[in-house]
N, C-alpha and C positions, 0 to 999 in steps of 0.2 A: 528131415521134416519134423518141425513143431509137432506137439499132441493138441487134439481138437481141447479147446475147453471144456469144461465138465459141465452138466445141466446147472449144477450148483452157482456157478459162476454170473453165468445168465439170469441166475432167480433173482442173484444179487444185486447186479447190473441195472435190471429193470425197476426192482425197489428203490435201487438210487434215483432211479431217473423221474420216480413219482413222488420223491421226497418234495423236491421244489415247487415240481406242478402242485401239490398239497395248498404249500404257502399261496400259491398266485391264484388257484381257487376260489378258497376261504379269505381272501383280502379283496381280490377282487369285486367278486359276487357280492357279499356285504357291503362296498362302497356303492355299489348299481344297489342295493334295493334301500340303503339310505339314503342314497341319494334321490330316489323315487319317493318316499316315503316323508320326506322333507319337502317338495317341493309339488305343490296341491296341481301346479299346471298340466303335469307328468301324468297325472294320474288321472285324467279325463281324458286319457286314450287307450281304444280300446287295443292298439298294437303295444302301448307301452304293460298294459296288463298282463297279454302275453308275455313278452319280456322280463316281468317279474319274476311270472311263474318259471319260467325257462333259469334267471338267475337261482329260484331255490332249487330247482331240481339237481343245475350245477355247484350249490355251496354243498348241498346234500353228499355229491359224489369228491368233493375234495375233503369235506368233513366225516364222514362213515364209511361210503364205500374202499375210497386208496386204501383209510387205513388199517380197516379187514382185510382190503388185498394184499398189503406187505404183510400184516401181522400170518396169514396165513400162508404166501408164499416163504416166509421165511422158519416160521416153524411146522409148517407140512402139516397142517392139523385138518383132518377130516370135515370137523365142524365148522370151523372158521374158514374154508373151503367151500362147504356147503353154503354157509350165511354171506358171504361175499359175491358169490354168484346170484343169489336170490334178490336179494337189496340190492343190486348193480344193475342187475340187468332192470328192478324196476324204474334207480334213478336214472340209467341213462338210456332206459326206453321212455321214458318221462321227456326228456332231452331232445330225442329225435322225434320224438312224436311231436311234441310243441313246436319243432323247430317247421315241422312238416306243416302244421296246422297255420304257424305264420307264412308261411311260405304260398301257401292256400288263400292265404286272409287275403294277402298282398294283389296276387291276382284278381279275385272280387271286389277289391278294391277299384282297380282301373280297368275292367270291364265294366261293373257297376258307378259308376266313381259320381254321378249325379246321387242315384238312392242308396248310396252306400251305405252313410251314415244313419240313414235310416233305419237299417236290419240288422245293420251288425253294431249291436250297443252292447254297453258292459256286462249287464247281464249276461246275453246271450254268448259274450265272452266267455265268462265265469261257469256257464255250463258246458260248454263245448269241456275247459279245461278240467272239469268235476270227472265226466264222461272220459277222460283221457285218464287222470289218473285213477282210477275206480279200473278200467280195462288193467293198467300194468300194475296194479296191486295185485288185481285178483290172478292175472297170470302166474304167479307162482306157484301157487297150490298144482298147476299140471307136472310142476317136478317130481310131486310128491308121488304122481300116478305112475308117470313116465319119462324120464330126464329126458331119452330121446327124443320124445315126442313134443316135449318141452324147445329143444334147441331146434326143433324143424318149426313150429311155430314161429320163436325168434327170428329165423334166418328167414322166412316168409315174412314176416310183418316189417324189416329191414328194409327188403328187397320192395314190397309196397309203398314204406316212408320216403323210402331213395325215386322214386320211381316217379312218385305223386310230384316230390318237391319239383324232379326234372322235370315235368309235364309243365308243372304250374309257370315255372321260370322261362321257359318255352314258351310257353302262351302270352305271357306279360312281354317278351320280346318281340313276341307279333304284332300285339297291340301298340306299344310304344311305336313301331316301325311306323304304322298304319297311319295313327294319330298325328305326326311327323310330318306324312306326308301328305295327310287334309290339309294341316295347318300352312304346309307351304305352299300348296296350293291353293289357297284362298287369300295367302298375303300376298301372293303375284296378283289379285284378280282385285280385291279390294279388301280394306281393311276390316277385322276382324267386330262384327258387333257387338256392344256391352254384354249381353246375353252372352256368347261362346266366347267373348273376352274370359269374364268370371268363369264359363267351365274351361274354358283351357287351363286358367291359373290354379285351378280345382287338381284336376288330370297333372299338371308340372308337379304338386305338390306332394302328388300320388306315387308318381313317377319315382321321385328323387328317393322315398321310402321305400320303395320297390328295387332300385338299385342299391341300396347300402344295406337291404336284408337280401342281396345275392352274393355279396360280401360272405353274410352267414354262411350259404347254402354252401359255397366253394369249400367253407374252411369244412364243413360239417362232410362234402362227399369224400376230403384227404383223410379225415377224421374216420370215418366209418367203414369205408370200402374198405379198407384192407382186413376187417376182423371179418366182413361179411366174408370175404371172399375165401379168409382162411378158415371162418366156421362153417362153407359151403363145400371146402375140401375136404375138412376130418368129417362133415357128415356123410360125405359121397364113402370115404374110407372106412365107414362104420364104425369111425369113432362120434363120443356125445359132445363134444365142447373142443373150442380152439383158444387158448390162453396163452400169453405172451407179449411179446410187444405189441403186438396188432390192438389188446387189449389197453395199453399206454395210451396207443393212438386216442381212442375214445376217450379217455380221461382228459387227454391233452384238451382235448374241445371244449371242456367244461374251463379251465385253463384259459383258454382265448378267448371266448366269446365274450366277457365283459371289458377285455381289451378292445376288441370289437365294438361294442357298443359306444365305448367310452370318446373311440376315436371318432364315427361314423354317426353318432346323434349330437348335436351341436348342442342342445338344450339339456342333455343329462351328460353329457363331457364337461357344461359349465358348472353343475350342480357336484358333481365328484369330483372337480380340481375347490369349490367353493370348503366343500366336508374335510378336502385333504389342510387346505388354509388353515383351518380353523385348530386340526390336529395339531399341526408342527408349531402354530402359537401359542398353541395353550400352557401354560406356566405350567411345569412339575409342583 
């Protein structure tokens, strides 16, 4: 029989493996918020705002966090240990929290989908997201009291992001169901009036955003669950933190999601193949 690998080997391993994710981050994320940022239409919505923010909290963790986590996984340093868990956990509680709060939006959306627009403007965006990252900044100072105390927090507020998102995404499959089968019932019976013509077209347009941000959700519960679940084991085991690949996983999300985006919003996939054009012609 073989001898197990050494811990060492695994540190290694996993470094490699967020080498690349780095690259695809930081390229990524940058072309979604140039591409946003270039294109005035994009930015008179208030889900794409979100989505912004979501991209820096992702360029943040392929830009700072990875590379505190190898520099530290690889030279074992106390500090760089410490600093990579603090700045991690806020950019990718930043991450999951947005991702949660769109997840949210989406649903009030096609519940509310007549006075939507109404209530939920940029502003009120821009607060929610202030209020978001203001919570995961100040979180960290609880490590300073109590690490423990610190990673039961985390592993609580996970378990609430994960939970909300499932609820909301759940709800919005009720309604869609529901809406389905008004509409078909009323096109057996007579055709649809100008009035619920326009709100159906309203609710379709809801709909469709609602489905390609459950895209998000799937990659985000592969992404998440497994640290949650391995940071819910070392706390149950009386240890303070679970790091490791489960840890990649979460990176990996920051990684996708602008692929995601890229594929799944027609109007900013045309804007970031337009920026990529324009790269690959530009005369040296």
């Amino acid at each position: 029989m073989g001898e197990n690998p050494s811990p060492e080997v695994f540190v290694i391993v996993n470094c490699a493996i967020n080498v690349p994710l780095i690259f695809v981050a930081i390229i990524g994320n940058s072309l979604v918020l140039a591409a946003i940022l270039k294109t005035p239409s994009l930015q008179r919505s208030p889900s794409i705002v979100f989505l912004s923010s979501l991209a820096v909290s992702d360029l943040l963790v392929g830009s700072v966090v990875q590379p505190l986590f190898i520099s530290s996984g690889l030279a074992q340093n106390f500090f760089l240990g410490s600093l990579w868990l603090k700045v991690g956990f806020v950019c990718c509680g930043f991450s999951l929290s947005t991702m949660t709060a769109i997840s949210l939006d989406r649903f009030l959306a096609l519940h509310y989908h007549i006075n939507y627009a109404g209530f939920m403007t940029i502003s009120r965006v821009i607060a929610i997201l202030a209020t978001i990252w203001a919570i995961n900044i100040l979180l960290p100072f609880i490590y300073t009291w109590s690490p423990k105390t610190y990673y039961q927090i985390v592993a609580l507020a996970m378990f609430l992001y994960l939970s909300i998102s499932t609820f909301s995404y759940f709800r919005i499959y009720r309604i869609v169901r529901k809406h389905q089968a008004r509409i078909y019932a009323q096109q057996q019976a007579v055709q649809l009036p100008n009035q619920e013509a326009g709100d159906s077209l309203i609710f379709m347009h809801l709909k469709r955003s609602a489905m390609n941000t459950f895209v998000f959700y799937i990659v985000m519960i592969l992404c998440f669950s497994p640290v949650f679940v391995d940071m819910s084991i070392s706390l149950s085991k009386g240890q303070e933190n679970a790091r490791g690949f489960t840890t990649t996983a979460v990176f990996m999300n920051s990684s996708i999601n602008p692929i995601l985006y890229s594929w799944r919003l027609a109007e900013l996939r045309a804007a970031v193949v337009k920026i990529l054009r324009k790269l690959c012609c530009r005369k040296p």
